[in-house]
N, C-alpha and C positions, 0 to 999 in steps of 0.2 A: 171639217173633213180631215184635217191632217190629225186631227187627235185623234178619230177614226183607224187612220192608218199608220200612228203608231200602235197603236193597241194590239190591230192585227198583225203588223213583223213582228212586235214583241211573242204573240202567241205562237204564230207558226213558229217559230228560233227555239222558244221553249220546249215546242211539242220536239219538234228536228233536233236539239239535242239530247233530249230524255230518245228517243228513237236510237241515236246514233250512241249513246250508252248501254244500254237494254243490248245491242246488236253486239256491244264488244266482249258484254259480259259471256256469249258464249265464246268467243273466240280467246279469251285471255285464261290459263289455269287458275284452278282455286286455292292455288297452295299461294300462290303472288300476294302481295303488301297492295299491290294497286287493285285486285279484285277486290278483295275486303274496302275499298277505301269507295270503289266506286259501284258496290253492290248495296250501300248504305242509303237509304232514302227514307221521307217525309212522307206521310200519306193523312194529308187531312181529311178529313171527310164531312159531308151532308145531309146528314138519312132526315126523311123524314120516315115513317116504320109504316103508319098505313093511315090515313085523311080518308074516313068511312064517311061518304054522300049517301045521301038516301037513294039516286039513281045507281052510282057505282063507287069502286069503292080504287083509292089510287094511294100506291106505294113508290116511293123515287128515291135513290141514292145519285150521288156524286163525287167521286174520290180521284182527288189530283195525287200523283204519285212527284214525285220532288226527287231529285237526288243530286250529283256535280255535275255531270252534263246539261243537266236543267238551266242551274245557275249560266253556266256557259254560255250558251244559248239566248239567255237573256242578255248577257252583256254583250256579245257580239250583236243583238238586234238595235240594243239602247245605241253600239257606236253606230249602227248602218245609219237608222233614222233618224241619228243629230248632225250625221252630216250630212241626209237628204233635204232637212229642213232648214 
């Protein structure tokens, strides 16, 4: 159960600082050193392109987008829950 409930702080924390990134980028100029620094992101991805069944036919993607608030996110969740546990 509690590896359960690290997994999920670590996810919300991640998703909540990619959000809280994403939000500043429109509020900060583009001409700024920190725009360029925190406009940069990771985008791995998962495609499958198309798994043709003989009933239907199923296409899926999955793409995490990464950047420094990301990171962030995560380390402020890794402290929350080492020191709830």
């Amino acid at each position: 159960m509690r590896f359960l409930y690290t997994v999920i702080i670590l996810f919300l924390c991640a998703m909540i600082g990619t959000c809280i990134g994403e939000i500043l980028l429109f509020f900060i100029p583009e001409k700024w050193y920190f725009y360029n620094l925190i406009s940069k992101s990771l985008n791995p991805m998962w495609k499958i392109n198309s798994l043709d069944l003989i009933i239907f036919n199923l296409s899926f993607s999955l793409i995490f987008k990464i950047n420094l608030f990301t990171l962030v996110g995560l380390i402020i969740g890794a402290v929350y829950t080492l020191r709830k546990i």
